[in-house]
Every structure is written in structure tokens, then in C-alpha cells.
TORBA-755110 format. One record per residue: x, y, z of N, C-alpha, C in turn. Coordinates in Angstrom, 1 decimal. Last residue first. Layout:
<rs>
<r <X; Y; Z>; <X; Y; Z>; <X; Y; Z>>,
...
</rs>
This chain:
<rs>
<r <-57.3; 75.1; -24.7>; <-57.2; 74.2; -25.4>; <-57.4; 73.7; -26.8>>,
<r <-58.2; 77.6; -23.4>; <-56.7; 77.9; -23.9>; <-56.5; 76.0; -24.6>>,
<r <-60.1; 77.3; -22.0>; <-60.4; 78.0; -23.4>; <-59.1; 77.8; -23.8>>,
<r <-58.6; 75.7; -20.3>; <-59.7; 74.8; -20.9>; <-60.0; 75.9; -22.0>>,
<r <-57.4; 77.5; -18.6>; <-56.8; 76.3; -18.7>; <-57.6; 75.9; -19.7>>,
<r <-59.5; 79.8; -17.8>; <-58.3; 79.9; -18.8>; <-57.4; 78.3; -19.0>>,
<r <-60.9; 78.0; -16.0>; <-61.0; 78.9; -16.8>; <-61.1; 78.5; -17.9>>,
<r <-58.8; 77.7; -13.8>; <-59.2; 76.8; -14.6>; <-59.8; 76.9; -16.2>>,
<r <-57.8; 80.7; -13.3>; <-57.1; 79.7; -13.7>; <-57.5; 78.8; -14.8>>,
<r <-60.3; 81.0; -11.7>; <-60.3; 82.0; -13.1>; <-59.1; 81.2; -14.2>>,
<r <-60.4; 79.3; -9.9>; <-61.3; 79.4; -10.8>; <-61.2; 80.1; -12.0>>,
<r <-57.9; 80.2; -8.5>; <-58.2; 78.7; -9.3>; <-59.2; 78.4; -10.3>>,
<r <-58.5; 82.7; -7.8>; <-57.5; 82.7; -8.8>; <-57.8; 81.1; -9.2>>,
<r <-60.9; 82.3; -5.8>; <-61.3; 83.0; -6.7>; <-59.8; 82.8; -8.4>>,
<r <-58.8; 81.1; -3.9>; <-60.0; 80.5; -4.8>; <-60.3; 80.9; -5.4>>,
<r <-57.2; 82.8; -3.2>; <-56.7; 81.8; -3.8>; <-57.9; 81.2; -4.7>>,
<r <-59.0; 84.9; -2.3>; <-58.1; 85.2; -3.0>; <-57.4; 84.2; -3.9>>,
<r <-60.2; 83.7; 0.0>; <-60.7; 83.3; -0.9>; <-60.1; 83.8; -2.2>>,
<r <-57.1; 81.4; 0.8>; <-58.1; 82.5; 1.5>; <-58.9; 82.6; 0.0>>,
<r <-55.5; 78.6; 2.7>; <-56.3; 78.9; 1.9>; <-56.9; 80.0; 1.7>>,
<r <-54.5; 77.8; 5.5>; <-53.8; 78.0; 4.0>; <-54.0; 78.8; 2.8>>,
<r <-56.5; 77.8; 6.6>; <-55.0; 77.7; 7.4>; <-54.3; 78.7; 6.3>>,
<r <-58.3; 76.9; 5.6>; <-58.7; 78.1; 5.7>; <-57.4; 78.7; 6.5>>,
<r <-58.4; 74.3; 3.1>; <-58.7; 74.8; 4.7>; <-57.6; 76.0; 4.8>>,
<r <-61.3; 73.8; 0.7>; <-60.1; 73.8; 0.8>; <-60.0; 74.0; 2.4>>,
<r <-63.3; 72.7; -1.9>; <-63.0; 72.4; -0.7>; <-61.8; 72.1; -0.1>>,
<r <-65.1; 73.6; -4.8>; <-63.6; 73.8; -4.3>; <-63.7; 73.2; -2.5>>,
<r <-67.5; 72.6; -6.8>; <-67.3; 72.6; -5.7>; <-65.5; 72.3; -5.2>>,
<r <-68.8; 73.3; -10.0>; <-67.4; 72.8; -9.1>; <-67.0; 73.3; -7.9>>,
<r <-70.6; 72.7; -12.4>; <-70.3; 73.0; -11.1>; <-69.8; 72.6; -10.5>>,
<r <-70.3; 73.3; -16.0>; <-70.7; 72.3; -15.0>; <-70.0; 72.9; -13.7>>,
<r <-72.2; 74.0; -18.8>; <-71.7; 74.6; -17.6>; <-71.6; 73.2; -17.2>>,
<r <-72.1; 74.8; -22.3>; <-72.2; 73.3; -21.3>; <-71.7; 74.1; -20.3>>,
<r <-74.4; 77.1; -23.9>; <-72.9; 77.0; -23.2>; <-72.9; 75.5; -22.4>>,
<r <-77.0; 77.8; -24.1>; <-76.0; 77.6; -25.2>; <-74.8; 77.5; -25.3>>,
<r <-77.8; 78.4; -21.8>; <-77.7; 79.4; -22.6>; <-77.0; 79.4; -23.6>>,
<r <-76.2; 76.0; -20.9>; <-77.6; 76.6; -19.9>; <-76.6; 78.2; -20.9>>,
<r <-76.6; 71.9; -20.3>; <-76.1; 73.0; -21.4>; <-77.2; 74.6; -20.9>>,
<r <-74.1; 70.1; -18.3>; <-75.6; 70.7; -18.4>; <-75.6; 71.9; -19.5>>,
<r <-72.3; 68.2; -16.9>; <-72.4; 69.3; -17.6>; <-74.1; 69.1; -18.1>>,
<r <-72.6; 66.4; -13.5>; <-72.5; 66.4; -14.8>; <-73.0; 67.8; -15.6>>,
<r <-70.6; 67.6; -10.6>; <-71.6; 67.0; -11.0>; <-71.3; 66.7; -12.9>>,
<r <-67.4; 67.6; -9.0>; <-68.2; 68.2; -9.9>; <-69.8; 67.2; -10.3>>,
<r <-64.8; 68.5; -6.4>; <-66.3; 68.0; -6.7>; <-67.1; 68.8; -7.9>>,
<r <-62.0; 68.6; -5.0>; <-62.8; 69.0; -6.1>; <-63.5; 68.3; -6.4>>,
<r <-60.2; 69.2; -1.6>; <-61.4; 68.5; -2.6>; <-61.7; 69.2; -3.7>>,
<r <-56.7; 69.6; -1.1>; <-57.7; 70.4; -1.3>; <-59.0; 69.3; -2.3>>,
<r <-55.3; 68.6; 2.7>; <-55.5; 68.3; 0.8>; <-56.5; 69.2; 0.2>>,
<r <-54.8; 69.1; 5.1>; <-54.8; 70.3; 4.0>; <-55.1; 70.2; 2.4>>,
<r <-55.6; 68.6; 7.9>; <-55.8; 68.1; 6.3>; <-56.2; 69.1; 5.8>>,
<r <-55.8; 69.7; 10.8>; <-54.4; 69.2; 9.8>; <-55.0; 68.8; 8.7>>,
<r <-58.2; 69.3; 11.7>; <-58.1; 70.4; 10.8>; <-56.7; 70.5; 10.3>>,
<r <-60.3; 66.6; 10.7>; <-58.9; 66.3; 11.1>; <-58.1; 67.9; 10.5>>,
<r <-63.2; 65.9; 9.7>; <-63.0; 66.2; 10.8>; <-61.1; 66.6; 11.7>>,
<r <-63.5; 65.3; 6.9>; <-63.3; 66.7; 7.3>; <-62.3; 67.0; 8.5>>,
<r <-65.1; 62.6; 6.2>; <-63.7; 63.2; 6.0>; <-63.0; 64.4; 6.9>>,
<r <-67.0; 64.3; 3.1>; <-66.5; 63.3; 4.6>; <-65.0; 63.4; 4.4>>,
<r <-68.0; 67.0; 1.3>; <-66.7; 66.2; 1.7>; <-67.0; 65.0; 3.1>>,
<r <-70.4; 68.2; -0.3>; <-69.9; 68.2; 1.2>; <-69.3; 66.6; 1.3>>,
<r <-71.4; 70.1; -3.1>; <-70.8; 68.5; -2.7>; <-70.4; 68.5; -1.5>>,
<r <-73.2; 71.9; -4.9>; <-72.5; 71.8; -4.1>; <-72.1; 70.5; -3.8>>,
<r <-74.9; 71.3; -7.4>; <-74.8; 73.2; -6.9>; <-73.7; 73.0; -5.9>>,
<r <-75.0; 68.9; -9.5>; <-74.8; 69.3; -8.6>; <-74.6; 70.4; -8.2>>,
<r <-76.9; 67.4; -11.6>; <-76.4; 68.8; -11.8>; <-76.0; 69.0; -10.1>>,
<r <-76.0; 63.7; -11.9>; <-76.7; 64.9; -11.4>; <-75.8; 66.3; -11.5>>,
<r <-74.3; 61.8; -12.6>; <-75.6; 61.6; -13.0>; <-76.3; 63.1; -12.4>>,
<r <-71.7; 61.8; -11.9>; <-72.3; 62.3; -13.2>; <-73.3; 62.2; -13.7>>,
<r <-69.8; 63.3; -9.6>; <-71.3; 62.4; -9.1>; <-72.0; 62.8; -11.1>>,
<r <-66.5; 63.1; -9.1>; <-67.5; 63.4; -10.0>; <-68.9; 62.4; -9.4>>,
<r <-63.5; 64.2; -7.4>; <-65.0; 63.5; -7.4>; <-65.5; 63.8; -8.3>>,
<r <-60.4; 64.2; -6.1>; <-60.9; 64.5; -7.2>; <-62.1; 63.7; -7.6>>,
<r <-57.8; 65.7; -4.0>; <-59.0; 64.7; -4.1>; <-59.6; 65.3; -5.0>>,
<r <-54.6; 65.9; -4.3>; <-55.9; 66.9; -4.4>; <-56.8; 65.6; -5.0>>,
<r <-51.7; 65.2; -3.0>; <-52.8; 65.3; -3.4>; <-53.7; 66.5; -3.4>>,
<r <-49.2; 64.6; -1.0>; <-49.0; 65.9; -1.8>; <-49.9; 65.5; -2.8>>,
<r <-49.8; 62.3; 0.7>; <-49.9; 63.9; 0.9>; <-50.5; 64.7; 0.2>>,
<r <-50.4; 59.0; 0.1>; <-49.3; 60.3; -0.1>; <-50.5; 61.5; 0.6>>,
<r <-51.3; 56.1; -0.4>; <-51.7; 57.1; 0.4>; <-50.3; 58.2; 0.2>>,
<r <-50.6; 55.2; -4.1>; <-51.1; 55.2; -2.6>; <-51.4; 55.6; -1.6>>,
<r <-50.1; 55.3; -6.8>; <-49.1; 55.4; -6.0>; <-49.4; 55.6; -4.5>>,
<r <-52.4; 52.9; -7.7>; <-51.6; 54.3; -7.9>; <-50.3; 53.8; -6.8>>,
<r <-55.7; 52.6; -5.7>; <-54.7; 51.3; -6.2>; <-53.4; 52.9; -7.0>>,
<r <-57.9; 50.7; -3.3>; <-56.9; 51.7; -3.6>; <-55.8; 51.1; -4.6>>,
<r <-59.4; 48.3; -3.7>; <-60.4; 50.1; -3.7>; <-59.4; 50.9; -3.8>>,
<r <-58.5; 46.6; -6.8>; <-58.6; 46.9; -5.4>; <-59.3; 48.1; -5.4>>,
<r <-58.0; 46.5; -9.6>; <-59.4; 45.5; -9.1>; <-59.5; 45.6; -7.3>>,
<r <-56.9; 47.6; -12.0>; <-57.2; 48.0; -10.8>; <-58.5; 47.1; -10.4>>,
<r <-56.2; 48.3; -14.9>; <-55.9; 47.1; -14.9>; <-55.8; 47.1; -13.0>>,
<r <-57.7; 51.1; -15.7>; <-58.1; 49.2; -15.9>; <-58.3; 48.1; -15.6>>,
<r <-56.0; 52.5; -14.5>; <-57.3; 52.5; -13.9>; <-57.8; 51.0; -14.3>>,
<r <-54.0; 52.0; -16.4>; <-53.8; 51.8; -15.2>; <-55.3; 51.6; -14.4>>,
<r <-55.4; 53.4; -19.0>; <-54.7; 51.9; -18.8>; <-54.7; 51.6; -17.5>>,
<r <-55.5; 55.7; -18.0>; <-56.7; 55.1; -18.4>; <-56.5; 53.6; -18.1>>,
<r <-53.0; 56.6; -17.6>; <-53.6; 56.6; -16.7>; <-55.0; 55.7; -16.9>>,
<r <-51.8; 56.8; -20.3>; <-51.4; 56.4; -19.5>; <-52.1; 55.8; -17.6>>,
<r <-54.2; 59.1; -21.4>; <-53.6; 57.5; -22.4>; <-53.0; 56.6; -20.9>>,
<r <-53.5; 61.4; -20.1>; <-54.8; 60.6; -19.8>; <-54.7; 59.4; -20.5>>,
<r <-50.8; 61.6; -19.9>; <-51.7; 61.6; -18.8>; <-53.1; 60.5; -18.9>>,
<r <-51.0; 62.5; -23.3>; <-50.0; 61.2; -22.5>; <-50.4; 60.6; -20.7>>,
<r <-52.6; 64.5; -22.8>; <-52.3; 63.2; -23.7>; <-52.3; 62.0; -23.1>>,
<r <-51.4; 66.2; -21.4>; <-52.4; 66.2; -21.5>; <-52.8; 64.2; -22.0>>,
<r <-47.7; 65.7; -21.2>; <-48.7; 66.0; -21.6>; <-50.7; 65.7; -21.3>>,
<r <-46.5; 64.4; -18.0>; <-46.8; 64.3; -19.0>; <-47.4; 65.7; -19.9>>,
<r <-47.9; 63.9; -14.8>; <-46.7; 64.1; -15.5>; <-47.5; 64.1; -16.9>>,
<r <-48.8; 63.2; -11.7>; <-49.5; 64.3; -12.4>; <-48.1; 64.5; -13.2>>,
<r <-49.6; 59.5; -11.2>; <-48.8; 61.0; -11.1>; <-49.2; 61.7; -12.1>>,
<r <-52.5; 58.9; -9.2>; <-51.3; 59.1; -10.5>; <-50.5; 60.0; -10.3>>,
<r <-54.5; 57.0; -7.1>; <-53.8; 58.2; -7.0>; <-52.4; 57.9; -8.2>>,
<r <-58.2; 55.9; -6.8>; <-56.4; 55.6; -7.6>; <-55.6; 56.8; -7.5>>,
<r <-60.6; 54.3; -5.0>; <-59.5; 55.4; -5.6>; <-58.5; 55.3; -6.4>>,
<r <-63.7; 53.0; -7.2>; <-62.7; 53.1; -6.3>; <-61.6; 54.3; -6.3>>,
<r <-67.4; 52.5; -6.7>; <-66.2; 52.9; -6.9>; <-64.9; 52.3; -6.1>>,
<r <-69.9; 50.2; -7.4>; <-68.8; 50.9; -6.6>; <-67.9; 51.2; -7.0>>,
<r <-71.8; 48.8; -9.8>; <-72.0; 50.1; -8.5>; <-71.3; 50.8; -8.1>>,
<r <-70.3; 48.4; -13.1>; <-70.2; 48.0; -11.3>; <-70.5; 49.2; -11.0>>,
<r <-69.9; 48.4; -15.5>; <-71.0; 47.6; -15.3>; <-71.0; 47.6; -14.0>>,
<r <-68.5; 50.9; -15.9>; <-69.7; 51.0; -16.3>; <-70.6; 49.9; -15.8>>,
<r <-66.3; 51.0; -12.9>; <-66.5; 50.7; -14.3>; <-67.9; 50.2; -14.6>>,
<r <-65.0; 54.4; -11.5>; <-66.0; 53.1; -11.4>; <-65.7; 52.4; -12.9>>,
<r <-63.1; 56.4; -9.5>; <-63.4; 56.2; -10.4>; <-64.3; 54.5; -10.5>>,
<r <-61.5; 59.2; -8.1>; <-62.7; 58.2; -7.6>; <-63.0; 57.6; -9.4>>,
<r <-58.3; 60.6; -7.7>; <-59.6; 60.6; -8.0>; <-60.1; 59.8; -7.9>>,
<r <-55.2; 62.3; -8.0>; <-56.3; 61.3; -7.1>; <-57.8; 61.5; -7.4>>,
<r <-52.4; 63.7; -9.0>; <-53.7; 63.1; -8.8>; <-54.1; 62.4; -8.4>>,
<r <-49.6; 65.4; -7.1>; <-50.1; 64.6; -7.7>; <-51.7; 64.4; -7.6>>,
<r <-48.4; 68.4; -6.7>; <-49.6; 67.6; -6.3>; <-49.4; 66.2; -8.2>>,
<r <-45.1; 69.4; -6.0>; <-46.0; 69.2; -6.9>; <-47.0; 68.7; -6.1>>,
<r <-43.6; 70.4; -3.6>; <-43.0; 70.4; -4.7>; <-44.0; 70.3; -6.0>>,
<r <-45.0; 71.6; -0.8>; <-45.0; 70.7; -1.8>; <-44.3; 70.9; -2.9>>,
<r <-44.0; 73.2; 2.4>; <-44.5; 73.3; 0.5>; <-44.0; 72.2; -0.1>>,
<r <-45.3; 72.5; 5.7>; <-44.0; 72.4; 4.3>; <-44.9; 73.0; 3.1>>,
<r <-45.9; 72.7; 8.9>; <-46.3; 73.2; 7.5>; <-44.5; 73.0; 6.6>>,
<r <-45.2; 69.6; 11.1>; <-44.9; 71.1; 10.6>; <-45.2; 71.7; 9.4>>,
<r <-46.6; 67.8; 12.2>; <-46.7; 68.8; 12.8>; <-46.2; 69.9; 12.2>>,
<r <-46.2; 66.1; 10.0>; <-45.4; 65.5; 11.6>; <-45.4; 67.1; 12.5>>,
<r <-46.9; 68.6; 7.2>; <-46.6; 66.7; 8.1>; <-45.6; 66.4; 9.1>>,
<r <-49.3; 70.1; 6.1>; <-48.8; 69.5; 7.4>; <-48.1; 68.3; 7.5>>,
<r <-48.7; 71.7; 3.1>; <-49.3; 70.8; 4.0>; <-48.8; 70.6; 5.4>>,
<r <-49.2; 73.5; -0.1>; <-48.5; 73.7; 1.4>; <-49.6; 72.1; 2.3>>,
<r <-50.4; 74.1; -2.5>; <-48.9; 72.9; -2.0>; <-48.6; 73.1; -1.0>>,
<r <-51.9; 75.7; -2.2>; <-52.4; 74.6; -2.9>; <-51.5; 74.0; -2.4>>,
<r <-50.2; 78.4; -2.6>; <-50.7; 77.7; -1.6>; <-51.2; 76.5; -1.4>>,
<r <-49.0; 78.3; -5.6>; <-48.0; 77.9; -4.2>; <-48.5; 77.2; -2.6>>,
<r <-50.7; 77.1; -7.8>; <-50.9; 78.0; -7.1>; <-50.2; 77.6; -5.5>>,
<r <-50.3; 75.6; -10.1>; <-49.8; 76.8; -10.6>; <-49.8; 77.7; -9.3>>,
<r <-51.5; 73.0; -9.2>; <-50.2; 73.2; -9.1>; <-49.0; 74.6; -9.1>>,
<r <-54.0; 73.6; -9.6>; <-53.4; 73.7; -8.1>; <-52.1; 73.9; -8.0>>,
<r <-53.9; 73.2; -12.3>; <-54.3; 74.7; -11.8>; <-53.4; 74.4; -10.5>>,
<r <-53.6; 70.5; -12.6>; <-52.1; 71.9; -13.5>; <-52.2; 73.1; -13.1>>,
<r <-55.4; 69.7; -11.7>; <-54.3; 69.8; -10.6>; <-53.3; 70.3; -11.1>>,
<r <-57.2; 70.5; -13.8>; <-57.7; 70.6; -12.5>; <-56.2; 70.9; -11.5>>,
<r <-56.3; 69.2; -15.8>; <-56.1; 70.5; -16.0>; <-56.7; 71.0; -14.9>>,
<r <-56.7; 66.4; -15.2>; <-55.4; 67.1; -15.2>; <-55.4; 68.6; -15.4>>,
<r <-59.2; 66.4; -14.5>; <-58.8; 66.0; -13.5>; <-57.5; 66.7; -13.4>>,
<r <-60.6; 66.8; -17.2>; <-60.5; 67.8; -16.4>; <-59.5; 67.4; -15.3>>,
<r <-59.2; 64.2; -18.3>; <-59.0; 65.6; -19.2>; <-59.2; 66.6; -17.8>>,
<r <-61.0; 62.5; -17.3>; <-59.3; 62.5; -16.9>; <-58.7; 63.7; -17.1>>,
<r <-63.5; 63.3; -18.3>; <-63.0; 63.3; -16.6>; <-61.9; 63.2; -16.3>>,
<r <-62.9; 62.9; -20.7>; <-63.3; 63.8; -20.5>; <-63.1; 64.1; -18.8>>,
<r <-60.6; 61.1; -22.4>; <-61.7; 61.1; -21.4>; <-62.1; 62.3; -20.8>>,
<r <-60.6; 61.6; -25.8>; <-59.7; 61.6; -24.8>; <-61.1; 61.5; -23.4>>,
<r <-60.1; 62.4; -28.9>; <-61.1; 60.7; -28.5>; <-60.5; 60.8; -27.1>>,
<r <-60.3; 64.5; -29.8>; <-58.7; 63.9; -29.8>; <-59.1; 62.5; -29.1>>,
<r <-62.8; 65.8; -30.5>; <-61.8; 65.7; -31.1>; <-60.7; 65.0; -31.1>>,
<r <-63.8; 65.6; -27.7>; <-64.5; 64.8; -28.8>; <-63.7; 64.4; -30.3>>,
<r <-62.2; 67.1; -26.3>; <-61.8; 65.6; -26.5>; <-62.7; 64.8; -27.1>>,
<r <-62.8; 69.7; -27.5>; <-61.1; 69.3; -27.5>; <-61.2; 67.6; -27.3>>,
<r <-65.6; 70.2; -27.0>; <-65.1; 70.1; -28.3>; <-63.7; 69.6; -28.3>>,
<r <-65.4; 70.3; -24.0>; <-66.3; 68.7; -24.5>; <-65.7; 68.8; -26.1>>,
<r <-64.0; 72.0; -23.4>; <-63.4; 71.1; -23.0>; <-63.9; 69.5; -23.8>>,
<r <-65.3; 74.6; -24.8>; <-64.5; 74.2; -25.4>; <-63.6; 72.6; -25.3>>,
<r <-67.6; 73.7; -22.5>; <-68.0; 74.0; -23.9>; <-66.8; 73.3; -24.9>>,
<r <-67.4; 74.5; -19.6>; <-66.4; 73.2; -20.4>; <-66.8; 72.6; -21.7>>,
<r <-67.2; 76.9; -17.4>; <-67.7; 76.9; -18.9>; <-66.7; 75.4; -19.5>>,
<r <-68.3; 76.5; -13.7>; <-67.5; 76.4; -15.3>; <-67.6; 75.8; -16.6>>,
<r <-69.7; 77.7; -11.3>; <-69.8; 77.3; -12.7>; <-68.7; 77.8; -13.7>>,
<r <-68.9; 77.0; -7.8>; <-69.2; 77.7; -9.1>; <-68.9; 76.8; -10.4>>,
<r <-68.6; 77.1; -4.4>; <-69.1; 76.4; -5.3>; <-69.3; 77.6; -6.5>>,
<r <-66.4; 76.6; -1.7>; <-67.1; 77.5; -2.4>; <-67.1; 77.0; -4.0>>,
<r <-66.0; 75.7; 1.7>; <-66.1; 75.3; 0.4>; <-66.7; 76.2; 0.0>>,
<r <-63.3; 75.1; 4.4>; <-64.8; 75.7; 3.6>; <-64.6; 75.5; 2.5>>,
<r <-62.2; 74.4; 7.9>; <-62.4; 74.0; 6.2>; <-63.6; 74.9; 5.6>>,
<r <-61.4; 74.3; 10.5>; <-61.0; 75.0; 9.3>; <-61.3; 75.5; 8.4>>,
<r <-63.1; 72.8; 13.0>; <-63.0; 73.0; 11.4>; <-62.5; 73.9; 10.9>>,
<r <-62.0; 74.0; 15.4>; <-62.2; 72.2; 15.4>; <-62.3; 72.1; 13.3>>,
<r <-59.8; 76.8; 15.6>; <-61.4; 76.1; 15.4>; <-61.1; 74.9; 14.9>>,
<r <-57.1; 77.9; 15.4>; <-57.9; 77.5; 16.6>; <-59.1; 77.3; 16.8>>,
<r <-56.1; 77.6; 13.2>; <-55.5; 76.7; 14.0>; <-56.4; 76.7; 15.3>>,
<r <-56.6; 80.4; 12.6>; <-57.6; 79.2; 11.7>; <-57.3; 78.2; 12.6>>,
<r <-54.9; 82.2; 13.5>; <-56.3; 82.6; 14.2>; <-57.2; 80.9; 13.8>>,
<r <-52.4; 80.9; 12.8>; <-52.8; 80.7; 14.1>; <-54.0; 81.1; 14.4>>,
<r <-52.6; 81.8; 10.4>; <-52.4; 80.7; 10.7>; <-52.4; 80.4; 11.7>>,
<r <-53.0; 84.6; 10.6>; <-53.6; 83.7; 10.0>; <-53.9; 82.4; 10.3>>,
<r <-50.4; 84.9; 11.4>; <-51.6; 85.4; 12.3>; <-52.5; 84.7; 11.9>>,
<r <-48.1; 83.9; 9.8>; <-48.4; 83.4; 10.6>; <-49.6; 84.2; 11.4>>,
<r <-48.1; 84.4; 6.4>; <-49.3; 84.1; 6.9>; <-49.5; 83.6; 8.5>>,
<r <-45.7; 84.8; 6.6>; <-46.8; 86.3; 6.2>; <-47.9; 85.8; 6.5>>,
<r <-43.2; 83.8; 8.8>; <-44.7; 83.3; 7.4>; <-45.3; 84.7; 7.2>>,
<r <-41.3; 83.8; 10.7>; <-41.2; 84.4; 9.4>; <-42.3; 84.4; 8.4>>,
<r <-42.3; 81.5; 11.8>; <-42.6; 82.8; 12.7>; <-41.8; 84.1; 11.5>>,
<r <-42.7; 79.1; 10.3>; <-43.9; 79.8; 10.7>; <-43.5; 81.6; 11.4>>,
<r <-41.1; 78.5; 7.7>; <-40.8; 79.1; 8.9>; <-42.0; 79.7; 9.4>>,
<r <-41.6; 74.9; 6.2>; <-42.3; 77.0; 5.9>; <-41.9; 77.6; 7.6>>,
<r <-39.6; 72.6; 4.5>; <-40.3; 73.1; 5.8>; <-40.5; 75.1; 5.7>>,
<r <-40.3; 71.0; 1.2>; <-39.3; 72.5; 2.1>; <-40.3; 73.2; 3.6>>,
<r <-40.3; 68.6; 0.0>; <-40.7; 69.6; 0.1>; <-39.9; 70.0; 1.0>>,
<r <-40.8; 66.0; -2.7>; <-40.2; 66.5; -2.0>; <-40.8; 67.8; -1.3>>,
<r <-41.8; 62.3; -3.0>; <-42.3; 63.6; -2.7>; <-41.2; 64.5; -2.1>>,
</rs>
């Protein structure tokens, strides 16, 4: 991982960043519906996984967005160079999940072909490239229309990773919606950013 220490007392965001710095929580979450109509037509067509599919055009968004990359480490705000992925995943005959953290490279394609394999060949609860930083946590609950998702975890207002939670797609006016719970911290984060990831993702998935 590489990144570049953020001069706080030059920051545009240092008032900000000190008014957020001084509550035990940070963090907030804002929940909405996206259209993944054209996402279900692109990998019925290219035989691709549909959770891996979003997961990458999930962290092609965060990546697109400067703040998204900022973090804490050893006390000092840096920008990230990239996010890599991370996400929860299970196999059809087993109850429990696990994590795995990838790198976020490649084509679309080549991401999810490459990553599938690996998930595979994973018989621990962690398995990738490991505990890192420069993430964005990535959940699905696919048995349920979920409206929202509340993170564990929280309690540490240095964690700047950003959560994405989605339930399963649902077809509602002749459209497949599914619900995506953003969970980001408020250091970093304003709803200006969120409002652009959503519109981002969007466009990320009609644009396929």
C-alpha cells in the first residue's frame, strides 16, 4: 500500500475534522435504492457472479472518490493510493461465512474469474491479502430485502474504512432495485460524498 500524509493544518477540511474528532461516534449511514436491472442482464450474459460483479464496481466507485481514500494510520490522516476489496462470503452447503480481502485489479472480468478461484480454494475465516487499511468492507444478507444494515465494529472513531451493505434484488415497478446501505465516518466523509457514490454507482452499472 502506498499513501501520502494529509497536512492537517493546511486541510480544507481541518474544522471539520476536528469538530467530528470530538464525538465517541463519528460514523453514519445512509441507505438507498439501486437500479441493478442492467447489472442482472450484463452477467446473465457473460456467466459472471453477480456479487463479485457489484463488489468491483462498488470499490471502482470509492476509488473514483479522493475521500473514500483517506485514513488514519499511527495517528496521522493519509490518502490512499487505492482500496482494495474485501468482502464476506459463504459456500452454498455451509452456514458460516468468511472474509477474504483481493486486490482490486483488472478488468471486470478478469476480477471476478480470478477472485472466484481464490475464494475457493479458502478454508480459513480470513484469507487474501489480510488485515490492511486501504479497504472497503463489503456485505450481502441475500435472503432478505434489506432497508438498512448496522455495522459492528463501530466503536473505534479512527476507522475510516467505508461499509457497504446490500440485501437481495427485488423487482419493484418493473425494475430489479436492491438497497445499499453506505457506512462511512463523518471525519472524512460529508453527505456530498455520498450522495456522488450513489449517483457514481449508478452510472457504473447502466454504463455496462
Amino acid at each position: 500500500m502506498k499513501y501520502e500524509p494529509i497536512d492537517i493544518n493546511s486541510w480544507e477540511r481541518r474544522e471539520l475534522y476536528a469538530h467530528f474528532s470530538s464525538l465517541k461516534m463519528p460514523h453514519y449511514a445512509v441507505a438507498a435504492y439501486i437500479d441493478v436491472t442492467r447489472l442482472l442482464e450484463y452477467k446473465r450474459k457473460e456467466g459472471l457472479s453477480f456479487y463479485l460483479s457489484l463488489i468491483y464496481l462498488v470499490t471502482g466507485v470509492l476509488n473514483s472518490i479522493e475521500n473514500f481514500r483517506l485514513r488514519i494510520i499511527d495517528g496521522q490522516v493519509v490518502l490512499c493510493d487505492r482500496i482494495e476489496t474485501n468482502f464476506t462470503h459463504k459456500r452454498p452447503e455451509e452456514q458460516v461465512f468468511r472474509y477474504h480481502t483481493a486486490p482490486f485489479e483488472g478488468t471486470l472480468r478478469e476480477y471476478v474469474e480470478t477472485t472466484s478461484k481464490a475464494i475457493a480454494l479458502q478454508d480459513t475465516l480470513f484469507g487474501g491479502l489480510g488485515d490492511i487499511p486501504n479497504v472497503a468492507y463489503c456485505s450481502c444478507a441475500p435472503n432478505l430485502d434489506a432497508t438498512s444494515i448496522l455495522n459492528p465494529g463501530m466503536e473505534n472513531p479512527d476507522d475510516a474504512i467505508p461499509r457497504i451493505n446490500w440485501g437481495k434484488y427485488v423487482l419493484r415497478d418493473g425494475r430489479w432495485m436492491i438497497n445499499v446501505t453506505l457506512t462511512v465516518n463523518h471525519r472524512f466523509i460529508d453527505g456530498y460524498h455520498v450522495g456522488l457514490f450513489f449517483e457514481r454507482l449508478q452510472e457504473a452499472i447502466n454504463a455496462l
